[in-house]
N, C-alpha and C positions, 0 to 999 in steps of 0.2 A: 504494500500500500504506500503511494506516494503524499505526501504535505510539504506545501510548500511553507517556508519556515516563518510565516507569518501567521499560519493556519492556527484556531484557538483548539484546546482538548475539549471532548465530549465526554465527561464521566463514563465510566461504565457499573455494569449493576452492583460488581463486587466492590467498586471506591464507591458507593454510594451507602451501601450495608458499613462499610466500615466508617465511613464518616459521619454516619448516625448514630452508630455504638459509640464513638468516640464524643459527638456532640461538636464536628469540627466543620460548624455550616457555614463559613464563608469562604469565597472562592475569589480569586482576585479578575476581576473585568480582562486584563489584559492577557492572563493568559487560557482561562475558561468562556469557554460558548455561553450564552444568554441561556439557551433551555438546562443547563449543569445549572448555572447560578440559579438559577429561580428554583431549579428540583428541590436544591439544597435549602433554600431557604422553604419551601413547603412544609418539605421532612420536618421541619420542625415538629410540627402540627398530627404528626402522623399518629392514632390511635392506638393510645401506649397498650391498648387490652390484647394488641393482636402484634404478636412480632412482626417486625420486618420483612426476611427473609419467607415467612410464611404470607405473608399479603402480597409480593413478588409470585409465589409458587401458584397462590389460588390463581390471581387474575391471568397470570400468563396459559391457565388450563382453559379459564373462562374466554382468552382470545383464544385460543386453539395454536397457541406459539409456545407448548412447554419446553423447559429446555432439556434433554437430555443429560444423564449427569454426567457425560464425558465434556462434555460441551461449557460446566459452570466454569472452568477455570478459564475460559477463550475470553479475550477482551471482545466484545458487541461493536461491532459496526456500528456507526451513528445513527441509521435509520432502525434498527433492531434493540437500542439501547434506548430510542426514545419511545418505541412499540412495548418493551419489558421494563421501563421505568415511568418516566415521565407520562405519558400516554395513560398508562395503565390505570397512574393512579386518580389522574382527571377523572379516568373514566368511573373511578369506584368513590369518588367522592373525596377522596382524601387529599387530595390538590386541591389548592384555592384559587381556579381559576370559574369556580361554579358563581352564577348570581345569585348576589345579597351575602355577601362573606362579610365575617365582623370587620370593626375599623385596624384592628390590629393583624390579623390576615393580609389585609387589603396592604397595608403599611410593610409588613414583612414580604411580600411580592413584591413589590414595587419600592422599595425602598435604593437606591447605590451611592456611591458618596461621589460626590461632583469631581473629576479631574482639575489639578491644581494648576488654575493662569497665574501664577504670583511670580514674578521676576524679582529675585531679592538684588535690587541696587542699594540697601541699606547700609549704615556703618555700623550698627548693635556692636555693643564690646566681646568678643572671641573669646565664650566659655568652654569648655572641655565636660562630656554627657559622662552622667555619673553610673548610666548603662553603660554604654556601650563603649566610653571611654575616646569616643570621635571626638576632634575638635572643628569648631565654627564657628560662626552666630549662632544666638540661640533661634532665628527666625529662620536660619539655613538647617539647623536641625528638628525641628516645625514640620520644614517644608520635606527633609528628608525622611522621615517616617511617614510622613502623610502619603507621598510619594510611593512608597514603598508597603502600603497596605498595613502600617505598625500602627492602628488607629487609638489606641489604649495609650502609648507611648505619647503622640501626637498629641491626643489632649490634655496628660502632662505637662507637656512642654509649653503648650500653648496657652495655658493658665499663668503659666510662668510669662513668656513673651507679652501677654497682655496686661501684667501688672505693671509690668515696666512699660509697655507703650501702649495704654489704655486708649487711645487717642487713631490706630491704627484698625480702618473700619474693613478694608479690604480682609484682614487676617480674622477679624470678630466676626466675618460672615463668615468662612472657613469653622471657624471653633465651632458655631453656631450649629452645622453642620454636623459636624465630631456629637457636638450635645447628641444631636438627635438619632445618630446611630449607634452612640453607646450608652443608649439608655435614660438618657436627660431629660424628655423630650421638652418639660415644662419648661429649663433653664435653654430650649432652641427656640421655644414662644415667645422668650421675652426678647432673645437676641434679634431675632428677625422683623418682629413688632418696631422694636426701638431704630431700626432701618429703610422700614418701608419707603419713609418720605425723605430717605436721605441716602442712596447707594454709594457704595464706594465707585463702582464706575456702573456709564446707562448700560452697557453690555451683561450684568448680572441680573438686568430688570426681568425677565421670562424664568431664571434659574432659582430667584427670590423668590418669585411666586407660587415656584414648583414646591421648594423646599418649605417655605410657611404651610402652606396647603396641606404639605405631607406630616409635619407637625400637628396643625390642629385635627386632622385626621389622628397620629396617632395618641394624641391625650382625648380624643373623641369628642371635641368639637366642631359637629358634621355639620353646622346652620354656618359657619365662618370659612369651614373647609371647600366644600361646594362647592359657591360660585367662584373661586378662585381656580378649580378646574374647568370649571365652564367658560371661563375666558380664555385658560388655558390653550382648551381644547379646540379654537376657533385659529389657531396658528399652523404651522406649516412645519415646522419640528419634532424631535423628540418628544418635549414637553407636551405637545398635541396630542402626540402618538399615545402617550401615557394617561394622559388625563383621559381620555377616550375607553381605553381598555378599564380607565379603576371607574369610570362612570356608568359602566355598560356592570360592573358587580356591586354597583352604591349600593350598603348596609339599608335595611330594612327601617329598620329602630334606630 
């Protein structure tokens, strides 16, 4: 089988069983396919009463595609990997790509952390990371975890960077960010709020909106989150593409 070296990986069923026993759901954008990523973040979701492995075996009977047991250790071609994972589990309910999924569903779908525009032309004073032992700026080491999918790290650092240059809006939209996929989501409401009528450049005005939206969506404010995708969704982007797809499963309640 030929790839050309820019080609992204497709999980297969056995890295998928394992990074759910593990709990190791995220996958970095640049070098995983979009349907791995989103599997991964599904799996979360997946009903603890019935293993894994065994909700794999039913449905793959249920398509008429079992696999042979000489067969479980082959890595799965992409189209057969999405037929005995991804697919499967759409089909049995356990994927949250069904309509009316809660706000937190909806949120762990569709959730990625924005790729970093920040050009550090800074002079920040050149500390030495008490990880990892690199030395920088601390806004060059910010950017280099951030960079590098070390998001835990990132927003360390960037608590740090922002006490000293409180004042830096382009990086507080960034942190803002970090909040809201490690868990913050309240302290990303207040950072994005506190922005709206003031971006750091007019090029984050569509990515702002994404990202607020996806905030008050995830603390389950659906009456503020909404129309922020409905304006979204009338654009010619990503952001359209998205807001479309989590509009087409808006929660119920």
């Amino acid at each position: 089988m030929t790839n050309s070296k820019h080609s992204k990986k497709s999980l297969t069923k056995a890295e998928m069983l394992d990074r759910h026993q593990r709990g190791a759901w995220y996958l970095a954008e640049e070098t995983y396919d979009e349907f791995s990523r989103k599997a991964m973040k599904g799996l979360k979701y997946h009903d603890s009463q019935e293993a894994l492995p065994e909700t794999f075996r039913r449905l793959e009977q249920k398509m008429g595609i079992a696999s042979k047991p000489v067969a479980r250790t082959i890595h799965l071609k992409p189209v057969l990997a999405v037929a005995a994972s991804v697919a499967l589990l759409v089909l049995a309910g356990l994927f949250l790509w069904q309509n009316n999924a809660s706000s937190d569903q909806l949120f762990a779908n569709h959730f990625d952390y924005l790729p970093s525009a920040i050009q550090n032309n800074e002079g920040d004073t050149d500390v030495r990371d008490a990880v990892t032992g690199s030395k920088g700026t601390l806004k060059d080491q910010v950017l280099s975890a951030y960079g590098n999918g070390q998001y835990e790290q990132a927003l360390t650092l960037m608590e740090q960077y922002r006490q000293v240059f409180p004042e830096d809006k382009e990086m507080a939209f960034y942190q803002a960010i970090l909040y809201l996929g490690q868990g913050e989501e309240n302290q990303a409401v207040v950072l994005l709020e506190s922005m709206t009528d003031d971006l750091p450049r007019k090029e984050y005005q569509r990515a702002h909106e994404h990202y607020l939206a996806m905030a008050y969506l995830k603390v389950g404010t659906l009456d503020k989150a909404k129309p922020l995708f409905l304006q979204l969704k009338s654009g010619n982007d990503r952001y359209a593409r998205m807001a479309a797809e989590i509009l087409k499963q808006w929660p119920t309640k």
